[in-house]
VMD Tcl script that draws the C-alpha trace (Angstrom):
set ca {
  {-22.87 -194.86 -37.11}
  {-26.46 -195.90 -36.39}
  {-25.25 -198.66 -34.33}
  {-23.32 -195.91 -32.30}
  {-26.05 -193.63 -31.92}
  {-28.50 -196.35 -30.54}
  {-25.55 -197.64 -27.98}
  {-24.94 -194.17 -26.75}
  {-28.85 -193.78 -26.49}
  {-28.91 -197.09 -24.55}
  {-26.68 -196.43 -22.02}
  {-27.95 -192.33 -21.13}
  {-31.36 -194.49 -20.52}
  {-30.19 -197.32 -18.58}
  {-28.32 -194.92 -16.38}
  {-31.34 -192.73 -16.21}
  {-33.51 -195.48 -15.16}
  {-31.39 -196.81 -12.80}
  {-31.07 -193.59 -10.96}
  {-34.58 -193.17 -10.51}
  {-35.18 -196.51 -9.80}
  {-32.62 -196.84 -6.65}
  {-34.22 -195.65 -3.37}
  {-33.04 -191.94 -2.66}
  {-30.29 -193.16 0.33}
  {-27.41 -191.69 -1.19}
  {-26.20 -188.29 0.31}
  {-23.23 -188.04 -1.59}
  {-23.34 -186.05 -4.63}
  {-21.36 -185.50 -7.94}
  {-18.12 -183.34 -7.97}
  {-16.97 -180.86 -10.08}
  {-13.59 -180.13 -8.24}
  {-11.52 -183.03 -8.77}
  {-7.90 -183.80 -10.35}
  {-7.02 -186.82 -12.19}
  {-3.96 -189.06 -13.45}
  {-4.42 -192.46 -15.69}
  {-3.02 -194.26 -17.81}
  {-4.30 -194.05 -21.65}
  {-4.96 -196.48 -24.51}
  {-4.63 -194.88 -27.58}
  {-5.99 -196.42 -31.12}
  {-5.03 -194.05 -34.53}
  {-5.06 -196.52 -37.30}
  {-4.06 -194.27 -40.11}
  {-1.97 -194.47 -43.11}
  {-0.08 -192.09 -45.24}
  {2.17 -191.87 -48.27}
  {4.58 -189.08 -49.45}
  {6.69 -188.95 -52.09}
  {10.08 -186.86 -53.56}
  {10.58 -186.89 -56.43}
  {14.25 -185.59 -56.23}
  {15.32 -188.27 -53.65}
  {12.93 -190.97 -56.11}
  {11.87 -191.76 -52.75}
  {8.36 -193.21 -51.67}
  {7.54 -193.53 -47.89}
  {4.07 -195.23 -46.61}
  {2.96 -195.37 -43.27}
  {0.76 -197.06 -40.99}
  {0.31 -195.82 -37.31}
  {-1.61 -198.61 -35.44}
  {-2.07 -197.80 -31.60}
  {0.16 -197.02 -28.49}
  {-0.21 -195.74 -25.26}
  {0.37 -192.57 -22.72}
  {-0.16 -190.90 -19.97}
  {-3.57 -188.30 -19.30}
  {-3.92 -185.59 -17.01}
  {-7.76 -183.96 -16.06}
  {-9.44 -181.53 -13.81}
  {-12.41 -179.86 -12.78}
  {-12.84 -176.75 -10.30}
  {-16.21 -175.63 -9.69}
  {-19.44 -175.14 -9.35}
  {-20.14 -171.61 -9.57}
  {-24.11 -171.40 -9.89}
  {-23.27 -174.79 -11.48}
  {-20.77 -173.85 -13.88}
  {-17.49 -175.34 -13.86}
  {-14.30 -175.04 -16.03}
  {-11.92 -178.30 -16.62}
  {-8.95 -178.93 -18.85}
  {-8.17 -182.51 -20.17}
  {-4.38 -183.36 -21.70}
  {-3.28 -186.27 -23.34}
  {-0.29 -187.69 -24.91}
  {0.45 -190.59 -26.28}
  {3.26 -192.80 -28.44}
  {1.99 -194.13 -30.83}
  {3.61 -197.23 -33.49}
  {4.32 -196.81 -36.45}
  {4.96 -199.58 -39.71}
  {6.84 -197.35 -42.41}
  {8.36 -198.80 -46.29}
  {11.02 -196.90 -47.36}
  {11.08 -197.28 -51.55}
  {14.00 -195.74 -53.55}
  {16.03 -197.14 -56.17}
  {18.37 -199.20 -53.37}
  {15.10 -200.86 -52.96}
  {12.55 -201.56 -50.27}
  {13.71 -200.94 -46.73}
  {10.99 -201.38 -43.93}
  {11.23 -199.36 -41.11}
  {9.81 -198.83 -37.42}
  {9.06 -195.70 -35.40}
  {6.77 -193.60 -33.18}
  {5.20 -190.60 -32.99}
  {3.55 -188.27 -30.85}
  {-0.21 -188.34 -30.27}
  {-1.32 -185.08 -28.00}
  {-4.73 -183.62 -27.22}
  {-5.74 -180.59 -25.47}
  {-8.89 -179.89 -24.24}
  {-9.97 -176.80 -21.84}
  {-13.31 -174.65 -21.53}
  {-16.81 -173.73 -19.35}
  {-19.25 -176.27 -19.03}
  {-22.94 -175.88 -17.06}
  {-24.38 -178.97 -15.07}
  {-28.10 -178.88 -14.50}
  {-28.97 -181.16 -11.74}
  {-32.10 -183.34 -11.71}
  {-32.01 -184.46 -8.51}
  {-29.14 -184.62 -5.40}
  {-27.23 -187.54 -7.56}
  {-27.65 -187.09 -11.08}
  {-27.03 -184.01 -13.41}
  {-27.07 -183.40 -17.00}
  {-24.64 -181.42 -17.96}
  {-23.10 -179.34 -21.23}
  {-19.48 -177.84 -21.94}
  {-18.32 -175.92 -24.48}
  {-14.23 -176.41 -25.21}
  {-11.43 -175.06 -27.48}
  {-9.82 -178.13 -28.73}
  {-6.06 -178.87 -29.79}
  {-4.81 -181.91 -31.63}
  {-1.43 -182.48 -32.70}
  {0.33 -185.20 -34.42}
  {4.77 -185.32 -33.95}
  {6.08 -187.49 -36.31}
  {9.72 -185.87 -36.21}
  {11.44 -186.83 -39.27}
  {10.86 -190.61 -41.02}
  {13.37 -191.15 -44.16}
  {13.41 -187.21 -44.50}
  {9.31 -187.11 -45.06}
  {7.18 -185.06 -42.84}
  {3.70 -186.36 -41.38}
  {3.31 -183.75 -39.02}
  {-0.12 -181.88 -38.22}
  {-2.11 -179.95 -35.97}
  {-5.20 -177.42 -35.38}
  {-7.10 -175.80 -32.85}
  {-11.20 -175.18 -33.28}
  {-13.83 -175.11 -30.52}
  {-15.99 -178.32 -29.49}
  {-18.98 -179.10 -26.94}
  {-20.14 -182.22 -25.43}
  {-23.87 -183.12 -23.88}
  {-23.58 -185.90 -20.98}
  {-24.87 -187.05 -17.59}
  {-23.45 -188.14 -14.88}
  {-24.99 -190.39 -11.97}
  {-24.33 -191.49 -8.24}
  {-25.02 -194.82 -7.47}
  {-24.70 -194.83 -3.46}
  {-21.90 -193.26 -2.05}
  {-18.93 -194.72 -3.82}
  {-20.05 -195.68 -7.46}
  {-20.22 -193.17 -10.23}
  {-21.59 -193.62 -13.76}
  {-21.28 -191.07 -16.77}
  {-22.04 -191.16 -20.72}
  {-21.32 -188.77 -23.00}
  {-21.50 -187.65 -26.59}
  {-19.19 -184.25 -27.50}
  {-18.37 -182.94 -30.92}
  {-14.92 -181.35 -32.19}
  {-13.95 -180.12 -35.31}
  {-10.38 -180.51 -34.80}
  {-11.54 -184.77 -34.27}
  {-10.17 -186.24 -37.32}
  {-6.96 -186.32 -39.65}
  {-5.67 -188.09 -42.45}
  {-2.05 -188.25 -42.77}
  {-2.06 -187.42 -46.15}
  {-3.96 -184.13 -45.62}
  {-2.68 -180.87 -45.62}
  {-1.19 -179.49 -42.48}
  {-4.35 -177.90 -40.48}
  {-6.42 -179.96 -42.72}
  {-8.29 -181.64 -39.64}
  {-11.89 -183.41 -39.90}
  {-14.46 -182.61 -37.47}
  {-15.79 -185.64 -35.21}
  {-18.30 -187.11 -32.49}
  {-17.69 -188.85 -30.61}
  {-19.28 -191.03 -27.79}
  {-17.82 -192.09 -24.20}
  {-18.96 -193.83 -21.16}
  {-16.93 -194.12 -18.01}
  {-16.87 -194.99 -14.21}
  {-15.70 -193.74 -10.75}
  {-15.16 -195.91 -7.83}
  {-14.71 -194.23 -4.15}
  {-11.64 -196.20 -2.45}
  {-11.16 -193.78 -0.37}
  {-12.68 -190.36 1.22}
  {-11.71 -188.01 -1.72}
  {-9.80 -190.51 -3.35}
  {-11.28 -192.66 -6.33}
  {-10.31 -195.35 -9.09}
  {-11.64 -193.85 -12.39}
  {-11.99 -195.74 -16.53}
  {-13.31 -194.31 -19.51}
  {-13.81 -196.08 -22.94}
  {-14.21 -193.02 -25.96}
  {-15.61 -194.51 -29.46}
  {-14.40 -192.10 -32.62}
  {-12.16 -192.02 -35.61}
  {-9.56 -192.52 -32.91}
  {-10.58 -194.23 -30.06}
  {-9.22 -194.61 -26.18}
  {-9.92 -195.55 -22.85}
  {-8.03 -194.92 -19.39}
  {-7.71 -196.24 -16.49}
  {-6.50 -193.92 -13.60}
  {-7.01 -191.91 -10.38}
  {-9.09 -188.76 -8.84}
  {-8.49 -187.02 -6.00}
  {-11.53 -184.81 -4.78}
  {-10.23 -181.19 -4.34}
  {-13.41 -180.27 -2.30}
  {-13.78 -182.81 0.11}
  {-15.49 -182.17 3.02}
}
mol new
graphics top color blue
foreach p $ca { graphics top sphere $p radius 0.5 }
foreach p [lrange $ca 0 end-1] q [lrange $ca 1 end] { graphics top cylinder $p $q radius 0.2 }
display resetview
């Protein structure tokens, strides 16, 4: 976790540095009204067990990684505060051993991955193309396995989160962001409990490219118990 902590330390500075190290050309600022579509890279890496003992029946699991869709969006700033809403959902693989007294019978499936994310955040800007900013969420995970040999993986929970990051315009078309945020709905073992989840930080840089007026080509990488990235599009809903 150290190692984590220093990287995400790294990059706030380099991007800090940067910024105040590039001559002050750049008139275009950072957005807050903006809707986005991308594809998403989901890693879970989990395993479970349940048994019955009526059926005599054993089933493990092991749910590697898969992949989705993700939909985001911003609309502000209102004396810099914004609100935003982030969904995800993913299908994720699964490597499942069916024991019983027939025997061993392995077995392949996949199961639903979804995250919710919605709340206020507050950007403080330190100059025309950098801010620092904080947001404060209500978080949802959920986990559908359906039904697997008659055993049932399934959980979910809501809690709140909040997330410290800054984000930085290099020029007119390049923008650079890093992030920590905390949730305690960030973690779940597939053994636990439903609404058993395991709180989390995590820690996230990304990138936004201008292709476009109002239209950009946007990737994230997010380090944490489960980790993603995305690759996608935003289109600027306050465009000038």
């Amino acid at each position: 976790m150290s190692e984590l902590y220093r990287w995400c330390a790294g990059s706030l500075t380099i991007i800090v540095l940067c910024v105040y190290s590039t001559p002050t050309l750049a008139q275009e600022e950072v957005r807050y009204s903006w809707f986005e579509i991308s594809y998403i890279g989901q890693d879970v890496d989990r395993m479970g067990t349940q048994s019955d003992i009526i059926l005599q029946q054993t089933v493990d699991i092991h749910a590697t990684d898969g992949d989705g869709i993700q939909f985001r969006g911003s609309v502000g700033t209102w004396n810099n505060f914004y609100i935003f809403v982030d969904f995800a959902s993913s299908d994720i693989d699964i490597i499942g051993l069916v024991t019983n007294p027939g025997g061993e019978f392995p077995a392949t499936d996949e199961f639903d991955f979804t995250t919710i994310r919605g709340g206020l955040g507050y950007r403080y800007p330190i100059n025309y193309k950098m801010d620092i900013y904080g947001e404060f969420s209500y978080d949802s995970l959920d986990l559908d396995f359906g039904s697997l040999a008659g055993e049932d993986f399934d959980n979910n929970d809501q809690d709140i989160g909040g997330s410290l990051g800054i984000r930085a315009m290099f020029g007119d078309n390049l923008e650079l962001r890093a992030y920590s945020r905390y949730s305690n709905v960030g973690n779940v073992y597939l053994n636990n409990p439903v609404g058993a989840l395991d709180a989390d930080t995590l820690f996230g840089v990304g990138f936004g490219f201008t292709l476009i007026r109002g239209l950009s080509i946007t990737g994230d990488y997010e380090s944490g118990e489960f980790s993603s990235w995305n690759l996608g599009f935003r289109i600027d809903l306050d465009e000038d």
